[in-house]
N, C-alpha and C positions, 0 to 999 in steps of 0.2 A: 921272593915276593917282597914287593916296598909296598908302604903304605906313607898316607900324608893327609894331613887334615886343612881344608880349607875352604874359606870363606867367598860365598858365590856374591859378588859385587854387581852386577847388572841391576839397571835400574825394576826390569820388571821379569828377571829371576829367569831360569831355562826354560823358557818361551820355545816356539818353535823353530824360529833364526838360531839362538844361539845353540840351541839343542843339536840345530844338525852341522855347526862348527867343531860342535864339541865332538860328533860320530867321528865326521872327517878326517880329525886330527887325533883321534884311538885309531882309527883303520889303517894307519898309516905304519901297525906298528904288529908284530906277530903275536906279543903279549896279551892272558885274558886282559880285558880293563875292564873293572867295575867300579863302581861305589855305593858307599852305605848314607843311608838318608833316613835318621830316625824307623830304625829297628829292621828298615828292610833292605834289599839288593838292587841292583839296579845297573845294568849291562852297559857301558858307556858307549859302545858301538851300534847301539840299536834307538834310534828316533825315540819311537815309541816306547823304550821303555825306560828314558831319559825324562820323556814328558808326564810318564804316569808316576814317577817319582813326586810331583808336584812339590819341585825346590824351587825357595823363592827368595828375595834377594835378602841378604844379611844371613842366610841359613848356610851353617857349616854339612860341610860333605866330608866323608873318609875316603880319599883314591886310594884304588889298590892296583896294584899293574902287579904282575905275575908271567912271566917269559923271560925267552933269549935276552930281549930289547926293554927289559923292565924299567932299568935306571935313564934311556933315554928317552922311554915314553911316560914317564912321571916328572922329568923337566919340561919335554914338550907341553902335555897338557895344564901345567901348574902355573906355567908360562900364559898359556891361550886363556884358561880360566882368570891369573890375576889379569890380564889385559881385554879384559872382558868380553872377550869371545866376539870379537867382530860389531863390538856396538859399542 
């Protein structure tokens, strides 16, 4: 398991564009992906429960990627997130 803490830079925070950049780019990978958003969990691969996290911008997240492909799906997405996820 890795974990990484990082700050969500979009201008208006994992909206529903970036939220499903961000699924696309976890599905891609056989690893659980999650993260943590003030006290609760949050399944990177699921739309909806990327949106019910209500992160918004300047708010730190903890990724946690846990699998096979752990280490190249915690650059993957640390990458997609600082490059702001398609916006």
């Amino acid at each position: 398991m890795v974990n990484q803490k990082i700050i969500i830079n979009n201008p208006s925070g994992l909206h529903l564009r970036p939220a499903g950049n961000l699924c696309n780019e976890a599905m891609k990978y056989q690893s659980a992906i999650t993260f943590e958003f003030e006290g609760g969990t949050a399944n990177a691969k699921s739309v909806l429960s990327v949106l019910g996290a209500c992160v918004k911008c300047g708010d730190e997240i903890e990724l946690i990627c846990d699998g096979a492909d752990e280490q190249e799906a915690m650059k993957a997405l640390t990458d997609a997130i600082s490059g702001g996820l398609g916006e």
